[in-house]
C-alpha positions as CSV (number, residue, x, y, z in Angstrom):
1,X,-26.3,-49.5,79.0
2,X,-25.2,-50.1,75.4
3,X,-22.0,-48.2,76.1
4,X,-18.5,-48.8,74.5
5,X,-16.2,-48.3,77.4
6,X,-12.4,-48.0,76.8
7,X,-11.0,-48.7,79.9
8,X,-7.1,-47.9,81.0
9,X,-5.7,-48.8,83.6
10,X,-1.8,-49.5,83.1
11,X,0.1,-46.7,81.2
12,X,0.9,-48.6,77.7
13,X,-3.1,-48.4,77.7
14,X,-3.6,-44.5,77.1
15,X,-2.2,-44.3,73.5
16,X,-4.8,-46.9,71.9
17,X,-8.1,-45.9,71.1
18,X,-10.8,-48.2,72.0
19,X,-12.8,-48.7,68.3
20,X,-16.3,-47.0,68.5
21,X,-15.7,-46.1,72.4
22,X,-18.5,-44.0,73.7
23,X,-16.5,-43.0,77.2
24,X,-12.8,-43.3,78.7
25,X,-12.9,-45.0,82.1
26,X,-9.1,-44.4,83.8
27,X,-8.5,-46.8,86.8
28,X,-5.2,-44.5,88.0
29,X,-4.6,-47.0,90.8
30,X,-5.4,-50.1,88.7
31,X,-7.7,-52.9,88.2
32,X,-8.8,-56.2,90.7
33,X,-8.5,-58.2,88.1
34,X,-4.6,-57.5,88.0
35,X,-4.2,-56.8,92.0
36,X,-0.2,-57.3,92.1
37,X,-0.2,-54.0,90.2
38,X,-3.0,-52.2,91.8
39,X,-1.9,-49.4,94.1
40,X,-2.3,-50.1,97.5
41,X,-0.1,-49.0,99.9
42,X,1.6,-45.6,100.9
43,X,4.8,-46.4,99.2
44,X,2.8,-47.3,95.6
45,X,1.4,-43.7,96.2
46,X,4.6,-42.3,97.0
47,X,6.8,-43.6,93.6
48,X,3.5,-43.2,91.6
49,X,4.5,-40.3,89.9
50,X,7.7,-42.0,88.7
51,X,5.9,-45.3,87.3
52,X,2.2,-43.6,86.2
53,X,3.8,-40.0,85.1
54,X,1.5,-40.3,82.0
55,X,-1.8,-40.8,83.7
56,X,-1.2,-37.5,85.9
57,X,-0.8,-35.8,82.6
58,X,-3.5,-37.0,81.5
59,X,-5.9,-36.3,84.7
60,X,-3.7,-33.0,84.5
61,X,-4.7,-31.8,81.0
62,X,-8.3,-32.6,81.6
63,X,-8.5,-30.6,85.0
64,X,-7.4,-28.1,83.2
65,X,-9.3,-28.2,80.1
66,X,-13.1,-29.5,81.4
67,X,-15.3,-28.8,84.0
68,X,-15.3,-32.3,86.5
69,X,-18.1,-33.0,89.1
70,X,-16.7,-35.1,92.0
71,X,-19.0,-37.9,93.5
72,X,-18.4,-40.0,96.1
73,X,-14.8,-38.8,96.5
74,X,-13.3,-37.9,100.1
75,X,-9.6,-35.8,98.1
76,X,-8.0,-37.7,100.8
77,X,-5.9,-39.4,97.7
78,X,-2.5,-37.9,97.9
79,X,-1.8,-38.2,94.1
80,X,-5.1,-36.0,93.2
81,X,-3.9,-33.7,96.1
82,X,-0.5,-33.4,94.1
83,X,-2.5,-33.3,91.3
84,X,-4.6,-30.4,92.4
85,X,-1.5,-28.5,94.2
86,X,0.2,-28.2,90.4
87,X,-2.4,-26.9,88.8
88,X,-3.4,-24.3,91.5
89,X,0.4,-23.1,91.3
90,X,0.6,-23.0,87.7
91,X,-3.2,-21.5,87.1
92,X,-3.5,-19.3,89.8
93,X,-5.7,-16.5,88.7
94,X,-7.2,-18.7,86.3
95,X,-8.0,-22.2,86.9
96,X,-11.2,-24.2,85.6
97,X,-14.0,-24.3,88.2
98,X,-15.2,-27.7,89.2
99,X,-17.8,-29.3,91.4
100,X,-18.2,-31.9,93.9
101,X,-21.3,-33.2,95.9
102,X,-20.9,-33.9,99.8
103,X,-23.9,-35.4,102.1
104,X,-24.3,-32.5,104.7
105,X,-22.7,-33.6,107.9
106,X,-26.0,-34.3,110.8
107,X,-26.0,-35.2,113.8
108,X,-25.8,-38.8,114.6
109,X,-27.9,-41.1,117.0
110,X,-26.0,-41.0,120.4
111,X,-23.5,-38.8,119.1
112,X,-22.5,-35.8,121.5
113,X,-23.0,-32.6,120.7
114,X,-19.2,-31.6,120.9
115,X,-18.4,-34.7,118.6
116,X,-21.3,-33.1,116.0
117,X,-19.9,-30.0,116.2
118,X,-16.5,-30.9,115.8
119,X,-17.7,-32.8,112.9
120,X,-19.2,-30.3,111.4
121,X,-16.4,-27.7,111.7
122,X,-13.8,-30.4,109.8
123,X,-16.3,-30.6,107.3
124,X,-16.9,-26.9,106.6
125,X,-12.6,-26.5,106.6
126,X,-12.6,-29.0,103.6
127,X,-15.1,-27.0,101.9
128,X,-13.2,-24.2,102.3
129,X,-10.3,-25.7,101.3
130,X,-11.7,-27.0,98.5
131,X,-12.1,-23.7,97.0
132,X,-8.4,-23.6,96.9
133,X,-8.6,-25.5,93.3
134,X,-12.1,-23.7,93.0
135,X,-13.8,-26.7,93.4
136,X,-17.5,-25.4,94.6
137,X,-19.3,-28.2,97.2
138,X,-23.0,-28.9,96.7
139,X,-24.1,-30.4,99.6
140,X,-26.9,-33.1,99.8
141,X,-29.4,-34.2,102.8
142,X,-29.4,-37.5,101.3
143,X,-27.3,-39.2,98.8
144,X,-30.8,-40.6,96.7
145,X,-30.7,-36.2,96.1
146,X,-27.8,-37.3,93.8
147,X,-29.8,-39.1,91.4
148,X,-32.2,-35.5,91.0
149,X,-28.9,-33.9,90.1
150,X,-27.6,-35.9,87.7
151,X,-30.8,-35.7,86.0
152,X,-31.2,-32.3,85.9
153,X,-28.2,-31.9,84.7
154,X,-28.8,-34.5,81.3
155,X,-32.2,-32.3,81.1
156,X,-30.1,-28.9,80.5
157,X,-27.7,-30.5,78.5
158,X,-30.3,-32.1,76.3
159,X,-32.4,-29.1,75.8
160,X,-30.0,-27.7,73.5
161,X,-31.4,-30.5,71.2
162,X,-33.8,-30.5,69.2
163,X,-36.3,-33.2,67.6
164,X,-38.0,-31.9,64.5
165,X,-40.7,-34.8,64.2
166,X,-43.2,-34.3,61.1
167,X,-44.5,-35.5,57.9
168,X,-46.3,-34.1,55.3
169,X,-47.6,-35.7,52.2
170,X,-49.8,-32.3,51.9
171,X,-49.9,-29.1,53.9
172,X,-53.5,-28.0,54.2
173,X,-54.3,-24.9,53.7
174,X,-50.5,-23.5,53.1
175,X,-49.2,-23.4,49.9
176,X,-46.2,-26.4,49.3
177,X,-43.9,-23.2,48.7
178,X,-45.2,-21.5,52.3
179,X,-44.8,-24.6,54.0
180,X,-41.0,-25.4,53.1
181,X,-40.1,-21.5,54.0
182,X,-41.5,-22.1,56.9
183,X,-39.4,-25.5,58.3
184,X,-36.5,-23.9,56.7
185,X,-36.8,-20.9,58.7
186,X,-37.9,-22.7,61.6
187,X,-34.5,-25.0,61.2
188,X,-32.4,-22.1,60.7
189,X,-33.8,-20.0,63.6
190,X,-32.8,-23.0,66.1
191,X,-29.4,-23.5,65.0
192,X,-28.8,-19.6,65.1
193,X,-29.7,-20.3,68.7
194,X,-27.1,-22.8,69.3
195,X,-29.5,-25.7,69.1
196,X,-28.9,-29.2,67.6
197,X,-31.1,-30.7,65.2
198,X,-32.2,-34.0,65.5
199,X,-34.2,-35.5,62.3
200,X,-35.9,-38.9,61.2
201,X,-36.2,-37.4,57.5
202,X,-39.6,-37.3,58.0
203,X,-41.4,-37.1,54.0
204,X,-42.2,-33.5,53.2
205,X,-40.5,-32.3,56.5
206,X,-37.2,-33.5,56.8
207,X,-35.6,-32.4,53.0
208,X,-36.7,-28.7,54.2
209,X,-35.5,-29.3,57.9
210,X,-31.9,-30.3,56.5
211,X,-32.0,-27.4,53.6
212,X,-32.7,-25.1,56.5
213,X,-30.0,-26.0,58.6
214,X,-27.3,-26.4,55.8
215,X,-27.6,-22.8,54.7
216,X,-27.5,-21.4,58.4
217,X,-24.5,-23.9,59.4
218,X,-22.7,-22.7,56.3
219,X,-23.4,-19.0,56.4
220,X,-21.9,-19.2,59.8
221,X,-18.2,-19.5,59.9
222,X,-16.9,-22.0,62.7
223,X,-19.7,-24.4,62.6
224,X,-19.6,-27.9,62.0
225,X,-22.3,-29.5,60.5
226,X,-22.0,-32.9,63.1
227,X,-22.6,-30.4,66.2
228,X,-25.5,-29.0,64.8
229,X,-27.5,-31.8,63.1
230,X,-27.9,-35.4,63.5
231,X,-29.4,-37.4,60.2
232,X,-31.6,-40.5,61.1
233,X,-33.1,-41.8,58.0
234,X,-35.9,-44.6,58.3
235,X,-34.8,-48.0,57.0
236,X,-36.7,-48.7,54.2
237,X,-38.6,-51.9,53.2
238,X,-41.1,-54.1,55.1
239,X,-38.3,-56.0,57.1
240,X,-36.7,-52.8,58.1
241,X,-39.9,-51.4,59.6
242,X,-39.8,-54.3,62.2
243,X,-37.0,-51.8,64.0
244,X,-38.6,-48.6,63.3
245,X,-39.2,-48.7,67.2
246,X,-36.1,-49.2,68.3
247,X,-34.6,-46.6,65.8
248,X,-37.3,-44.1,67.2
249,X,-36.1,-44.6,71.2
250,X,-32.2,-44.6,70.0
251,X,-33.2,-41.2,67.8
252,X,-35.3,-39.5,70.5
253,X,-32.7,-40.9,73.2
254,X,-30.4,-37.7,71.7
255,X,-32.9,-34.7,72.5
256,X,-34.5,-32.7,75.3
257,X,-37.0,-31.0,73.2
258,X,-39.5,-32.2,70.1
259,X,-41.3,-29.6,67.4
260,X,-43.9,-31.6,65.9
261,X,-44.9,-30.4,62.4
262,X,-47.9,-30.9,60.1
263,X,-48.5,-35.3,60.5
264,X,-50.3,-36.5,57.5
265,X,-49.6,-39.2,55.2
266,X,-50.8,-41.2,51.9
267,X,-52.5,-44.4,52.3
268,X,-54.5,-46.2,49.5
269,X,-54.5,-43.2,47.8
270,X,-56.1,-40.8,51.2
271,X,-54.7,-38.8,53.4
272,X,-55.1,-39.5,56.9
273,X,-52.7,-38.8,60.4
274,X,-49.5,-39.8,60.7
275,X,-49.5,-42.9,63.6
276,X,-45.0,-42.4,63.3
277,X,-46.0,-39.0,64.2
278,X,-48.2,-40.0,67.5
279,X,-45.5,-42.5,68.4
280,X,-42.7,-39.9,68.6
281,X,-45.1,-38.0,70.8
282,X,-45.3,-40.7,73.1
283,X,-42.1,-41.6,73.1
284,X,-40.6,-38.2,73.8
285,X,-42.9,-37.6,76.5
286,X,-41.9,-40.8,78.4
287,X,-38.7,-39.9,77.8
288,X,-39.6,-37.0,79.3
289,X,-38.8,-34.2,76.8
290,X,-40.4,-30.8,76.5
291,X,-43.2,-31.4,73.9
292,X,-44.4,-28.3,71.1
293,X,-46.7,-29.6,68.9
294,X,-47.2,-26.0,66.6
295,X,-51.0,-27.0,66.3
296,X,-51.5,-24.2,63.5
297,X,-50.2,-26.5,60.7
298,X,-52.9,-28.6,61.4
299,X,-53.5,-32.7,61.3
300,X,-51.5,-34.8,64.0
301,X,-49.9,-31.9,64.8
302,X,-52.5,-30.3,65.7
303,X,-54.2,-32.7,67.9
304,X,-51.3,-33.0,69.8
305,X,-51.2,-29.4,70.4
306,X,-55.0,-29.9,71.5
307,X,-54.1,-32.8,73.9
308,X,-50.9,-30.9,75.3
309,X,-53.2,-27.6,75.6
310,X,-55.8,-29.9,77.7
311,X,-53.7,-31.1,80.4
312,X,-50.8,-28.4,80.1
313,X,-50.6,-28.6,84.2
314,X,-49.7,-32.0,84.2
315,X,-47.3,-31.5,80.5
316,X,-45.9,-28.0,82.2
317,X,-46.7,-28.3,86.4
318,X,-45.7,-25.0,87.9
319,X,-46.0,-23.1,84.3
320,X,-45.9,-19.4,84.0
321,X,-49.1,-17.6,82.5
322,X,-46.5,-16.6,79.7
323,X,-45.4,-20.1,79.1
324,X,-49.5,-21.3,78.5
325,X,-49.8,-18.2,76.5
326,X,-47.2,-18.7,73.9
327,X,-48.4,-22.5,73.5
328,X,-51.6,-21.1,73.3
329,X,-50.9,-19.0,70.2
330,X,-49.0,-21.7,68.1
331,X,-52.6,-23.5,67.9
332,X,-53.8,-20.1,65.7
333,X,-53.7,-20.6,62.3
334,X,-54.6,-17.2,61.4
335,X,-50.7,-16.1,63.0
336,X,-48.1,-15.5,60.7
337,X,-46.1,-18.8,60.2
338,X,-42.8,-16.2,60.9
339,X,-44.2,-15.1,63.9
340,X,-44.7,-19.1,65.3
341,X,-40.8,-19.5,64.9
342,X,-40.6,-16.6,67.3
343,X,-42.5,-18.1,69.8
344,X,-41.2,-21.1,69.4
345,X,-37.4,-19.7,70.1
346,X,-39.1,-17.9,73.5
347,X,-40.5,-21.1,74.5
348,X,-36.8,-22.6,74.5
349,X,-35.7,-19.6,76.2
350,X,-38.3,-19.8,79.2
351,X,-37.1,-23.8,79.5
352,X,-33.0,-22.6,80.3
């Protein structure tokens, strides 16, 4: 929803860029809103490669160079086949492995058992065949399993970034100098494990979660600071905080995981919890992120830690007695603030 979409679906179409597109849809065999040229019969699919050459290059150069996951597809299209055939002869020993999803083949009601099994045998041929262009088949007992897949799969790809959610007009008990160390550190120890940052700029947080990540992202040559951290300042002024929740869900929308930190803030001159703080909490976990509150630098971060630590079967179902343990330790304030980073990087770990 919300998605710029640059659709192609005639050749003179794949050398424009779509401004702002978010995705490339290719319709190779056209579009029913122009159905003269739409490719329909056997002899469109014979002379395709004669009038459409540059959309099996294209097709050709992303088999080739990404990793596809086939739904709904039968590879009964003879142009994909020819597709497939040129690529298996020219990457032999070293083509890209792909997926596809099939429903497993059952028996039907008042279907014979030699039909079934005849059924069954064509089906397991074109999985083997399949591997051929190394395309591995995951096969499904119903097609609403589909659904579970594709989440699972945004949930992996997701947890490799990060929400740092915080504020912090003052830090407790920690000196201002021990504080900033520690978000530093705790920024640079994610990005040194390939994570992105995500962060609203968050006041006393977000400087020292940006510092952080800078100096790792630049003390490691090849990175680039747009894969590793995304910037989302808070519109300012009293109009502006009339979209604050929509700028949360669109911030939060980019990560699998959220660190709360600290949670306090100034108001008529006393410091109380952050409520921005709470409604990231809630809106991750609807959005169903991993929470880690690190309860040991205290205020709202700390009673989420309390609230996460309460109901951790429902937060983690199925959790190992490790997994409870490490939470358990990042609500002790009397632990190293070095020594919370590490846990935090072993609780990512146990999540993959």
């Amino acid at each position: 929803m919300g998605k710029v979409a640059d659709v192609k679906y005639t050749t003179d179409q794949l050398p424009n860029t779509k401004h702002k597109r978010d995705i490339i849809v290719y319709k190779m065999h056209g579009d029913v809103e122009h159905a003269n040229n739409a490719i329909l019969t056997k002899d469109d699919y014979e002379k395709y490669y004669i009038g459409h050459a540059p959309f099996i290059t294209a097709l050709s150069g992303d088999l080739v160079s990404k990793t596809f996951l086939f739904i709904g597809f039968s590879f009964t299209d003879p142009n994909l086949d020819y597709i497939l055939s040129l690529i298996r002869i020219n990457f032999s020993s070293g083509q890209r492995e792909h997926y596809c999803i099939f429903k497993k083949r059952v028996k039907a009601p008042e279907e014979t058992e030699e039909k079934f099994r005849y059924a069954k045998i064509k089906q397991e041929l074109a999985i083997n065949d399949l591997k051929r262009f190394n395309i591995q088949t995951i096969l499904v007992d119903d097609y609403s399993e589909i659904t579970m897949i594709l989440q699972t799969i945004e949930s992996r790809f997701r947890q490799r970034t990060v929400l740092i959610s915080g504020s912090a007009h003052e830090y407790g008990t920690l000196a201002s100098n021990q504080a900033e160390i520690f978000i530093q550190h705790l920024s640079q120890a994610l990005i040194r494990n390939e994570c992105k940052i995500v962060s609203g700029f968050g006041v006393g947080v977000g400087s020292h979660v940006i510092t952080g990540a800078l100096q790792q992202i630049y003390a490691t040559p090849g990175e680039k600071l747009h894969d590793q951290l995304i910037l989302r300042p808070f519109p300012q002024g009293q109009e502006a905080q009339r979209q604050w929740e929509t700028y949360r869900q669109d911030m939060i929308a980019n990560a699998g995981i959220a660190i709360f930190l600290f949670g306090n803030r100034c108001r008529d001159g006393h410091v109380e919890l952050a409520s921005g703080v709470r409604r990231e909490f809630e809106v991750a976990k609807g959005k169903g992120l991993k929470l880690i509150p690190i309860g040991a630098t205290g205020y709202m971060a700390e009673e989420l830690w309390k609230e996460v630590m309460t109901d951790f079967d429902i937060y983690y179902p199925n959790a190992s007695d490790e997994l409870k343990k490490a939470f358990a330790s990042l609500g002790n304030d009397c632990i190293p603030l070095a020594q919370h980073i590490e846990t935090v990087i072993k609780i990512l770990a146990m999540f993959q």
